[in-house]
GUKE-113726 format. One record per residue (C-alpha): x, y, z. Coordinates in steps of 0.5 Angstrom, whole numbers, plus 500, padded with zeros to 3 digits. Layout:
BEGIN
+-----+-----+-----+
|   u |   v |   w |
+-----+-----+-----+
|   X |   Y |   Z |
...
+-----+-----+-----+
//
This chain:
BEGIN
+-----+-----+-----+
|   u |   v |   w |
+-----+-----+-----+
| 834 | 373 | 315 |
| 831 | 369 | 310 |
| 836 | 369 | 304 |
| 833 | 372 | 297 |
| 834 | 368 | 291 |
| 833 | 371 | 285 |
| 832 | 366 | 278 |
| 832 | 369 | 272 |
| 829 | 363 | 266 |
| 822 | 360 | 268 |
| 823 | 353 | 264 |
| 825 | 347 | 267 |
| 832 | 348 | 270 |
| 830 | 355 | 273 |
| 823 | 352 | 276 |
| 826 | 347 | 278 |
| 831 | 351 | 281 |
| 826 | 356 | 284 |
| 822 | 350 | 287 |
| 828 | 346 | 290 |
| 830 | 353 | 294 |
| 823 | 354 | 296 |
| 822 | 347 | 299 |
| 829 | 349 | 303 |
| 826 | 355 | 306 |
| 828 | 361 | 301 |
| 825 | 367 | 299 |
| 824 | 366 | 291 |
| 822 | 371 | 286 |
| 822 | 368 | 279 |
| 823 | 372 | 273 |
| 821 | 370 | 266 |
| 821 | 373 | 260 |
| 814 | 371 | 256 |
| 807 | 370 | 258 |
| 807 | 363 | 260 |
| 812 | 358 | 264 |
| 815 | 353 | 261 |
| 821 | 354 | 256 |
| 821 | 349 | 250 |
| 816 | 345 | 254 |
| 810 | 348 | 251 |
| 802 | 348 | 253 |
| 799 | 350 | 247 |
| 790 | 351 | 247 |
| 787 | 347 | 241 |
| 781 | 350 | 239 |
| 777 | 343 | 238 |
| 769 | 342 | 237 |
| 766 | 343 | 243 |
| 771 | 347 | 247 |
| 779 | 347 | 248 |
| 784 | 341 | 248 |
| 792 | 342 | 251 |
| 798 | 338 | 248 |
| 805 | 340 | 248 |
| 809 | 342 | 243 |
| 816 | 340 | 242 |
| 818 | 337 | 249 |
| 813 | 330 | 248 |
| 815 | 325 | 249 |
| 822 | 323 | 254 |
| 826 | 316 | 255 |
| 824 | 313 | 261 |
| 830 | 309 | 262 |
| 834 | 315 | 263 |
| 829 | 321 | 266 |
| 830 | 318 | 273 |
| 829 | 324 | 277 |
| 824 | 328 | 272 |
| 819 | 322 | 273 |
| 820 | 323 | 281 |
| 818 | 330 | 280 |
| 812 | 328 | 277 |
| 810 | 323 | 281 |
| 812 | 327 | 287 |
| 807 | 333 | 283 |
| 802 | 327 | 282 |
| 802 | 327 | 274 |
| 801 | 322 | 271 |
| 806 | 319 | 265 |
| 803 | 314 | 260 |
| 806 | 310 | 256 |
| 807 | 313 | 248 |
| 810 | 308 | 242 |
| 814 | 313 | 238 |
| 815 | 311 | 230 |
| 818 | 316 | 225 |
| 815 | 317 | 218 |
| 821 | 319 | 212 |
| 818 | 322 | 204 |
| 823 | 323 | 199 |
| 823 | 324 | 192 |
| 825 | 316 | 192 |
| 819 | 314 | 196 |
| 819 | 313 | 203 |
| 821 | 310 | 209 |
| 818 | 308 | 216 |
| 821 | 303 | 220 |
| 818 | 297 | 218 |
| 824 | 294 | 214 |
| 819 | 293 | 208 |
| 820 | 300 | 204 |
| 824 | 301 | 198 |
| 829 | 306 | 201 |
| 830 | 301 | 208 |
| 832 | 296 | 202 |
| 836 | 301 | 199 |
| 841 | 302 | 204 |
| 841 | 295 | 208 |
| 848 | 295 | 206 |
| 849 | 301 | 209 |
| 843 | 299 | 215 |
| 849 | 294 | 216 |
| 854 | 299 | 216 |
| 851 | 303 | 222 |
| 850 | 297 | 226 |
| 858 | 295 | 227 |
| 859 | 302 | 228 |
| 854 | 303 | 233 |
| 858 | 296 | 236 |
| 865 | 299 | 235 |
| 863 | 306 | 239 |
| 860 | 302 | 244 |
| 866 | 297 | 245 |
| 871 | 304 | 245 |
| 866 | 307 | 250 |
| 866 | 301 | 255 |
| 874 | 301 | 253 |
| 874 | 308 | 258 |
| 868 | 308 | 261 |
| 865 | 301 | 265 |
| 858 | 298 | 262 |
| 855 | 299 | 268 |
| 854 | 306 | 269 |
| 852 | 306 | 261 |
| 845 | 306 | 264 |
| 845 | 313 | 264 |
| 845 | 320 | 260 |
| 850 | 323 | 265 |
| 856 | 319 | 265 |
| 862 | 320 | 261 |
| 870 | 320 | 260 |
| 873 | 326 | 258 |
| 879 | 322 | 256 |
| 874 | 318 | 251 |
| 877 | 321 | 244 |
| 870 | 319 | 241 |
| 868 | 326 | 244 |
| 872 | 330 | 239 |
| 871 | 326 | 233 |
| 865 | 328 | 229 |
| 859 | 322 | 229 |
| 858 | 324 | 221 |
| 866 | 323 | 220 |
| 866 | 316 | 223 |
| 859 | 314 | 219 |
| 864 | 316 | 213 |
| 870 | 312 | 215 |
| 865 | 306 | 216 |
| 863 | 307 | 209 |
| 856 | 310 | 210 |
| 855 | 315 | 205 |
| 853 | 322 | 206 |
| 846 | 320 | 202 |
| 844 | 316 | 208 |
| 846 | 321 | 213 |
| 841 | 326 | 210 |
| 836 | 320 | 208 |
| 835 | 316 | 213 |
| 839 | 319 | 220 |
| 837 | 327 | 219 |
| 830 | 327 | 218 |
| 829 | 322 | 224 |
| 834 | 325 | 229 |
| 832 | 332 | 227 |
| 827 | 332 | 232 |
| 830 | 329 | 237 |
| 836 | 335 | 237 |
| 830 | 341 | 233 |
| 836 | 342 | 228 |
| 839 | 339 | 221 |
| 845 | 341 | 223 |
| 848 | 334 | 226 |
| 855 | 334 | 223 |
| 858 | 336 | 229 |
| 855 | 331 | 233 |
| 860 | 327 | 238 |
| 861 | 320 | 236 |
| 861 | 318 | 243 |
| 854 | 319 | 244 |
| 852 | 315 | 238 |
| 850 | 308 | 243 |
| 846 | 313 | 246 |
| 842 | 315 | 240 |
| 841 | 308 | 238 |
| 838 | 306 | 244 |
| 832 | 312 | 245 |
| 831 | 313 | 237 |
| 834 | 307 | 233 |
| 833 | 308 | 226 |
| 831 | 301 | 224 |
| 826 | 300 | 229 |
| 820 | 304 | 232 |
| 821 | 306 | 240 |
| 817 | 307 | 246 |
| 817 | 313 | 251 |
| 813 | 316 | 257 |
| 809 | 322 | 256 |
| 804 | 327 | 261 |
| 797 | 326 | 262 |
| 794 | 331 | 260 |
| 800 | 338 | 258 |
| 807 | 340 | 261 |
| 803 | 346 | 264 |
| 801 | 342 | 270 |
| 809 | 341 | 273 |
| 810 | 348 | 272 |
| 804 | 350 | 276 |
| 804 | 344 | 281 |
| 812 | 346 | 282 |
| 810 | 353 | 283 |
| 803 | 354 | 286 |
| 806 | 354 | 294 |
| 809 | 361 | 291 |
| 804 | 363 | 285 |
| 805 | 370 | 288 |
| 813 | 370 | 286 |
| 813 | 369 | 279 |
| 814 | 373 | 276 |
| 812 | 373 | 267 |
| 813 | 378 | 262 |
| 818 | 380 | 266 |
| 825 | 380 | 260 |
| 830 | 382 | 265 |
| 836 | 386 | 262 |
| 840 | 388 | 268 |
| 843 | 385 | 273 |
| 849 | 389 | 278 |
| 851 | 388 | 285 |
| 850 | 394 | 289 |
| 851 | 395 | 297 |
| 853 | 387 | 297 |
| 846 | 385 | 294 |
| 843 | 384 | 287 |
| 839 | 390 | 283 |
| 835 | 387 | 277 |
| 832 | 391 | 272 |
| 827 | 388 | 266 |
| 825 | 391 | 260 |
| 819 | 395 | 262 |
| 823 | 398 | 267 |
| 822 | 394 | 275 |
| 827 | 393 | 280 |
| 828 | 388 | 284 |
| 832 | 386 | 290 |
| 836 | 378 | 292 |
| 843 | 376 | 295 |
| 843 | 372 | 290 |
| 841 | 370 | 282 |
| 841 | 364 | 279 |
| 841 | 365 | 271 |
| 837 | 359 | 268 |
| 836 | 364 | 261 |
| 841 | 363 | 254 |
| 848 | 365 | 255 |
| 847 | 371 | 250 |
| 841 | 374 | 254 |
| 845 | 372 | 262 |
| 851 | 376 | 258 |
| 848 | 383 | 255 |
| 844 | 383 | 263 |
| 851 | 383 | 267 |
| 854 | 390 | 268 |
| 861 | 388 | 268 |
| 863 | 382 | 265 |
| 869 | 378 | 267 |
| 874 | 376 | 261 |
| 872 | 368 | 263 |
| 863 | 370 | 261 |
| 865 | 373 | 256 |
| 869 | 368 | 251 |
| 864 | 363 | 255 |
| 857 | 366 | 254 |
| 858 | 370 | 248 |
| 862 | 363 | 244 |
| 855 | 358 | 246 |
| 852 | 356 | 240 |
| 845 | 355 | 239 |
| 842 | 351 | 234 |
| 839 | 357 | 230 |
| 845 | 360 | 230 |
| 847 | 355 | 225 |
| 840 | 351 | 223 |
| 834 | 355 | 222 |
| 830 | 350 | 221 |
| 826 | 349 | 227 |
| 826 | 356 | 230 |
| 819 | 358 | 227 |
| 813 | 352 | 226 |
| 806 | 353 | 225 |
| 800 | 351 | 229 |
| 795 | 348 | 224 |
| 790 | 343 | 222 |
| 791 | 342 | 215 |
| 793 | 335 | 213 |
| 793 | 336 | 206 |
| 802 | 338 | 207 |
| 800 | 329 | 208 |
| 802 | 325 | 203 |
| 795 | 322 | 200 |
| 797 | 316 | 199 |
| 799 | 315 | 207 |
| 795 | 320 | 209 |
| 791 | 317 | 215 |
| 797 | 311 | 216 |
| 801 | 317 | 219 |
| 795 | 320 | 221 |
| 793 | 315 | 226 |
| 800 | 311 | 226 |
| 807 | 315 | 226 |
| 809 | 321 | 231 |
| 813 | 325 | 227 |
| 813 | 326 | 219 |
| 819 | 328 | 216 |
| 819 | 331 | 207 |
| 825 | 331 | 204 |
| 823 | 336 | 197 |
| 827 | 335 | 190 |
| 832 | 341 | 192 |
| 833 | 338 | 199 |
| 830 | 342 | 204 |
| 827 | 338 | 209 |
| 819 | 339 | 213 |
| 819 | 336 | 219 |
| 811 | 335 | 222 |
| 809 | 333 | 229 |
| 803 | 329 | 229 |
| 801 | 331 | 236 |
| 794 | 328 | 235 |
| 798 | 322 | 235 |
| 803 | 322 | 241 |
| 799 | 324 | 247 |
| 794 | 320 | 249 |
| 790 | 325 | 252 |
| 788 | 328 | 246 |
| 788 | 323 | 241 |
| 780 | 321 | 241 |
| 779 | 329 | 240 |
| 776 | 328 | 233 |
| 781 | 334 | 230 |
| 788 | 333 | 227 |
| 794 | 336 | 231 |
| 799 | 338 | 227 |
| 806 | 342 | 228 |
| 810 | 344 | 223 |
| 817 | 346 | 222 |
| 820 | 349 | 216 |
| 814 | 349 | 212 |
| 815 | 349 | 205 |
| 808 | 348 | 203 |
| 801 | 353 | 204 |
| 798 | 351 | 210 |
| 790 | 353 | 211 |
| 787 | 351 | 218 |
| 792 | 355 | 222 |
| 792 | 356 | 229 |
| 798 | 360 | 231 |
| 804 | 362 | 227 |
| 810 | 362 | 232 |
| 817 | 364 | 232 |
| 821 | 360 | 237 |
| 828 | 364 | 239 |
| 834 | 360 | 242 |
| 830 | 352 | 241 |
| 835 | 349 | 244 |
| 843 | 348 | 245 |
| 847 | 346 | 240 |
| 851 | 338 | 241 |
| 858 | 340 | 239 |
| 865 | 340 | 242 |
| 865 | 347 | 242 |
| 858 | 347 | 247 |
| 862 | 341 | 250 |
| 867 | 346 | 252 |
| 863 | 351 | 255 |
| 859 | 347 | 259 |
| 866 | 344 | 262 |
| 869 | 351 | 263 |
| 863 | 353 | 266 |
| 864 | 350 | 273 |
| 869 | 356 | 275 |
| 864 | 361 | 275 |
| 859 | 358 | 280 |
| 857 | 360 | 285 |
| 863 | 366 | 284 |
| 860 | 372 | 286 |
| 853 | 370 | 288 |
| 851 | 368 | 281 |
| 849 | 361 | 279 |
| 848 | 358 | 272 |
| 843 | 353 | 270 |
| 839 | 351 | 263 |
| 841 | 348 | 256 |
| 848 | 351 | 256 |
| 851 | 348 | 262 |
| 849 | 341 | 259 |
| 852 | 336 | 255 |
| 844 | 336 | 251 |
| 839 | 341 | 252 |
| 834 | 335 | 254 |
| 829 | 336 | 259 |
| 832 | 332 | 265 |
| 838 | 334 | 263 |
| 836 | 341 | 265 |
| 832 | 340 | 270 |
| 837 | 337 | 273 |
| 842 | 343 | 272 |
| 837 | 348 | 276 |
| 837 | 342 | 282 |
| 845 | 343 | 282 |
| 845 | 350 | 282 |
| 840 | 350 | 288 |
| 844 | 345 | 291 |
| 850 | 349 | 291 |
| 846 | 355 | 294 |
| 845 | 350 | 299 |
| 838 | 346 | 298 |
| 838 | 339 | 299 |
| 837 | 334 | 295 |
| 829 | 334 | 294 |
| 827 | 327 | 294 |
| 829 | 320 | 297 |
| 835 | 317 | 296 |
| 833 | 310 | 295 |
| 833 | 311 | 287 |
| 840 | 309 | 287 |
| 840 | 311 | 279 |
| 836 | 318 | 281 |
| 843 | 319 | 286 |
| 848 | 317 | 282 |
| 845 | 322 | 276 |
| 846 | 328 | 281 |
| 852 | 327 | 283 |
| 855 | 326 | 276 |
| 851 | 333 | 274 |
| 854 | 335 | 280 |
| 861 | 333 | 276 |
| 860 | 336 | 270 |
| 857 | 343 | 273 |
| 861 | 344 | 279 |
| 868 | 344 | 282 |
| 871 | 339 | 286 |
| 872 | 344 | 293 |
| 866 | 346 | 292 |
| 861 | 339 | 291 |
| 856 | 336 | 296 |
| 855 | 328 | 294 |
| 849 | 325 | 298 |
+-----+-----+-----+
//
């Protein structure tokens, strides 16, 4: 009899799960709670002269020198990628800076510019000290003897005489976007090498994107069981009855598995279990996400209102920068997505494509106003430790986890290739070929960080 496997989460770490069990011959049955499939990678239908045009939202761009088995999915799926160039605008009360090493600010702080290069030099050389150079080509590699992963990045930016200024000018509004938070002082200075590699601040990067939205990986991944996916399903309940799994959604349906494979946030997998262990409780209830502590980013507007857009530089933005950060006098930050100028699909479309965070402004020309609970897990060490812990509870009693919390980030190779783990471990291969040395490496070093050693499977 064909093994039942249900998966509670349709982001990329539960389909990319659900669609590695399928692949290996399970019987799949994935539950997610909103309308559509996709998590933070967002679809969004604009409405533009002459009809509709789909961008994403807040997953837009990735490190291409890093997402090695994301872009074997992509190319197995046949989705393509192209090349965005990504640069950053900042507005301050003091002027603005954005990259190009001629603004006020960028000259401002070229002493403390300096500063952050010999920081970025020292957390390299200790990062190296622990862990040898040639597996930093990676996002998951990393030594837990390394003290850098308990000493907080802003308390190392300090003792390099970087001032707080600086964090909250130029590293906060930059950054933000990459973490969704302005909550970065908890950040491990152990990643700092990393950060300067995908985002540096002082110069514009460049990054894969789709061709055309993410909502055509969700439904290539799925199209071969489209008849058990189920959305609008909020699964509440989950017991163990008979030596099988009883789940229960919100609307009151039932379902039947052998096993669940949990790809939600920790708080909603906590309040579905019947009887908790001691180890979920203190783990699932103490995961933070940054809404917990930030929020700045849990809810944006959709809209066409370029007006938020300082005059001055109005159409440079517009056609030139990615993401427009605006500090007011008392502080606060706004952050934009300018979309129509970061996905190559879109951008001819004749309509400005703004996402909005934290607005402190009227906006007109709205498209949908959108609250966004649970954005994305918070880069803490306390995160750091659940993820560590979390290798004692898979595959206990059926359950399996997969997502954001079990990851050092909630970046989307980062979870995709959590759900792949989890789908191993119930006994799915590894899906693709094993003649991308890097692709390989990252999964078993993903095994590394979510599963014990008894129970890994390196190929």
């Amino acid at each position: 009899m064909t093994e039942k496997i249900a998966v509670v989460g349709g982001g990329i770490a539960g389909t990319g799960a659900a669609w590695s069990l399928h692949r290996a011959g399970y019987e799949v049955e994935l539950f997610e709670k909103g309308p559509a499939l996709g998590g933070n990678a967002k679809t969004f239908r604009w409405t533009v002269e002459g009809g509709h045009a789909e961008s994403p939202l807040l997953v837009v761009a990735w490190p291409q020198m890093y997402y090695h088995n994301y872009e074997l999915l992509l190319h197995e799926l046949g989705v393509g990628i192209e090349k965005l160039p990504i640069s950053y605008f900042v507005q301050t009360p003091e002027g603005h800076f954005c990259q190009d090493g001629q603004t006020a600010l960028q000259q401002r702080f070229s002493t403390e510019f300096r500063r952050w290069n010999k920081l970025v030099t020292f957390v390299t050389k200790v990062n190296d000290f622990f862990l040898p150079k040639s597996k930093h080509d990676s996002l998951y590699h990393f030594s837990y003897f390394n003290p850098l992963n308990f000493i907080p990045l802003y308390w190392m930016a300090r003792l390099f005489g970087i001032s707080s200024e600086f964090w909250d000018t130029i590293f906060v509004p930059i950054h933000c976007a990459s973490f969704i938070t302005t909550s970065m002082r908890g950040v491990p200075a152990v990643i700092l090498p990393l950060l300067e590699s995908i985002v540096p601040l002082e110069e514009p990067t460049q990054m894969g994107t789709w061709r055309g939205a993410p909502r055509q990986v969700f439904d290539r991944m799925t199209a071969p069981f489209a008849h058990k996916v189920h959305t609008d399903h909020e699964i509440t309940s989950v017991k163990r009855r008979n030596g099988r799994f009883v789940i229960g959604d919100a609307r009151g349906r039932t379902y039947e598995a052998d096993k669940v494979v949990f790809a939600c946030d920790a708080t909603s997998v906590l309040n579905a279990l019947e009887s908790p262990s001691w180890l979920q409780r203190r783990l699932f209830g103490n995961a933070l996400y940054v809404d917990d502590v930030d929020p700045t980013f849990s809810r944006f507007v959709v809209h066409s209102d370029t007006s938020i857009l300082p005059e001055k530089n109005r159409q440079r933005i517009l056609s030139d920068f990615n993401t427009y950060s605006e500090i007011n006098e008392a502080g606060a930050l706004e952050c934009t997505f300018v979309i129509s100028a970061q996905n190559p699909s879109i951008k001819d479309k004749g309509v400005p494509m703004l996402v909005t965070f934290n607005s402190q402004k009227a906006i007109d020309k709205v498209q949908k106003r959108i609250e966004l609970p649970h954005p994305t897990h918070e880069v803490s060490l306390r995160n750091l430790v659940i993820m560590s812990m979390m290798r004692f509870l898979q595959g206990k009693d059926g359950m399996y986890y997969c997502g954001t919390f079990t990851t050092p980030e909630g970046g989307h190779d980062l979870s995709f290739m959590s759900g792949l783990v989890a789908a191993h471990l119930i006994g799915a291969p590894y899906p693709f070929a094993r003649d991308n040395p890097l692709a390989v490496a990252d999964f078993n070093q993903m095994q590394r960080m979510m599963v014990r050693a008894t129970a890994r499977q390196p190929i």
